[in-house]
N, C-alpha and C positions, 0 to 999 in steps of 0.2 A: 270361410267367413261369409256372414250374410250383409248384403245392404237393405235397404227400403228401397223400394217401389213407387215413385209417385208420379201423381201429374202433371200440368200446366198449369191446374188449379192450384196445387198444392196439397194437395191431397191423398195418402196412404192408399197405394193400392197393391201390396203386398210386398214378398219379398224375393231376392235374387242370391242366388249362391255364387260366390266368384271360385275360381281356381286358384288355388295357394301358388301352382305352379305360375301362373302368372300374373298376377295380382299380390301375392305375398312373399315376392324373393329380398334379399337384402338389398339397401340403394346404393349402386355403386357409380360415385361421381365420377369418376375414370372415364367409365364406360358410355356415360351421357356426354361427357364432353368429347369422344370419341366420335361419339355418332353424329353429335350435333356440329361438330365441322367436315366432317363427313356430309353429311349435307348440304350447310356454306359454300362449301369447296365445290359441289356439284352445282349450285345455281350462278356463281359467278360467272358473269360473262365471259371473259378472258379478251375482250376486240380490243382492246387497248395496242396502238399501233404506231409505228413512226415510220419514217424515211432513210434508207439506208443511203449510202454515196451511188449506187447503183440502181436509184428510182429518181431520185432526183431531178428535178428536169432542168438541166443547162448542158451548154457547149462543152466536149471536150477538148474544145483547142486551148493551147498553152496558153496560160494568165498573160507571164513577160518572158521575154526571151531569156533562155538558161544563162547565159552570162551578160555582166557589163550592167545590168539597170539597178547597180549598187542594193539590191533587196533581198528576199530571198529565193529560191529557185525551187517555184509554187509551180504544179501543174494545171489540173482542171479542176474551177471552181466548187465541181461536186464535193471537198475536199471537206472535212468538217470544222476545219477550224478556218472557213468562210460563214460570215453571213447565209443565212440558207441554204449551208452547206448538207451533207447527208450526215446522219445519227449514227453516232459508235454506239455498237451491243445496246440498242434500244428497244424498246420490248413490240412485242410481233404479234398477232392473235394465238392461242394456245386455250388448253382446255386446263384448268386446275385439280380436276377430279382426281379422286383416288381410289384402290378400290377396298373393299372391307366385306370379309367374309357373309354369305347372308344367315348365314348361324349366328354371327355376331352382332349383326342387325338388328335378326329376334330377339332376343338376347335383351338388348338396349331397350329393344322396343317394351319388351315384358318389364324392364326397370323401371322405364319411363311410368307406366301404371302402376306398378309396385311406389312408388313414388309419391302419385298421388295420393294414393288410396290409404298410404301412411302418413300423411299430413291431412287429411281427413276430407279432400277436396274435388271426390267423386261422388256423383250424383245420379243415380238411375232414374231415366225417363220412361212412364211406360212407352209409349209413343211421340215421334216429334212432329205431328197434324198440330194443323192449326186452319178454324173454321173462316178467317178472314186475312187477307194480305195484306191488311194496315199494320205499318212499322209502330202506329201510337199503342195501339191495342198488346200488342208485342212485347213493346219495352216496359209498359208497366207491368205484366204478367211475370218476366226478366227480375226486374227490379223486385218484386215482390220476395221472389225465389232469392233474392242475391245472385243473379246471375246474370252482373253487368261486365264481367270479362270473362268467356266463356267458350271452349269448345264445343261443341254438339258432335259425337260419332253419332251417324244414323246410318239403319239396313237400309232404309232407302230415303232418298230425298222429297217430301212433301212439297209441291210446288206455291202452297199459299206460307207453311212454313219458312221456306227459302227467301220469298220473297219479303216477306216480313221480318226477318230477320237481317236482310244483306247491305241496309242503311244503319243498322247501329255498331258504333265501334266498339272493336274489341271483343266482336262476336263472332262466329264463321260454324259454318256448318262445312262437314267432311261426311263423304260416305267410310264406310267402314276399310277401302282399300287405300283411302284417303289418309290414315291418320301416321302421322311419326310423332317423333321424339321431340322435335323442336317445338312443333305446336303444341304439343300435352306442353311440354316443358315453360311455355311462353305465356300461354292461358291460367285464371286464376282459378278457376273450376272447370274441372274436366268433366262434361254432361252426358253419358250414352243410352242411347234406349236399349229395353230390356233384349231384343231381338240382335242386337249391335253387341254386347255382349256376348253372348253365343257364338254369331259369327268371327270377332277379331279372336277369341279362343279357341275356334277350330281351326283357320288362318296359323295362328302363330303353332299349335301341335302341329300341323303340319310342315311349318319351314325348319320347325326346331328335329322334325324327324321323328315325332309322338302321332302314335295313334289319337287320333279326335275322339 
């Protein structure tokens, strides 16, 4: 399958041939919501923490004496069913991760653009340069393209590019080791220059175990 070629201008400057094998597999929602808590699950902090009866800080001397003070026969206040007592099974730092094949990853990740590129919401860049780091300059070139919520894959990052782009929302530039499922997934136009394309399909023949 081919796409167009264009610029920043908006302007036709030829064409790109995609790879069927990853750009044109079938969309499987499974496997995107597979991956994409698979990622979740990997940024979750997990510090979420409490006080058990044995961090607590108080005395371990007996509350009241075991018999005679008509109540009940409480030991040290660390106990949880005091005021500032210590936490039953309350949750500890932990990591959430899980793990998931990196064949499977690939896999998702080639869906992920198969995805796109069948709801029609890829766009090749020749290049992602930009001659000035004004965000104004930026967002109306953006706006022109329709591409006010937008991934950018680039081979490499352009620093007046970057910069002019990193104030508008809904926008983000990734290098080409940079992209997954979640951001294709979350962005309304997936944008990559011609060069980024190349490289994210030798990338993925390679984890998938295909000659590039």
């Amino acid at each position: 399958m081919k796409l167009d070629v264009i610029t920043l201008d908006g302007k036709k400057d030829g064409s790109v041939e995609l790879s069927k094998d990853i750009f044109g597999l079938e969309v499987r929602k499974d496997l995107l919501q597979r991956a994409v808590l698979w990622q979740q699950a990997r940024w979750r902090a997990g510090t979420a923490s409490t006080l058990g009866r044995s961090d607590v800080s108080f005395s371990k001397k007996k509350v009241v004496r075991q018999k005679g003070s008509g109540g009940a026969r409480h030991g040290a206040k660390s106990s949880n069913i005091f005021r500032k007592g210590g936490v039953v099974f309350g949750p500890t730092p932990r990591s959430f991760a899980f793990d998931m094949p990196k064949k499977v990853r690939a896999l998702a990740l080639k869906t992920a653009l198969s995805a796109k590129v069948a709801s029609g919401d890829v766009v090749v860049l020749k290049d992602a340069t930009a001659k000035t780091h004004k965000t104004k300059d930026m967002a109306a070139a953006l706006t022109k393209l329709d591409l006010t919520s937008a991934l950018f894959v680039v081979d490499s990052v352009d620093e007046n590019f970057d910069k002019a782009t990193r104030n508008i929302p809904h926008v983000n530039v990734v290098p080409t080791e940079g992209v997954n499922v979640f951001n294709i997934l979350k962005a309304k136009k997936l944008v990559m220059t011609q060069n980024a394309i190349s490289m994210v399909e030798a990338s993925l023949n390679r984890r998938s175990g295909k000659e590039a």
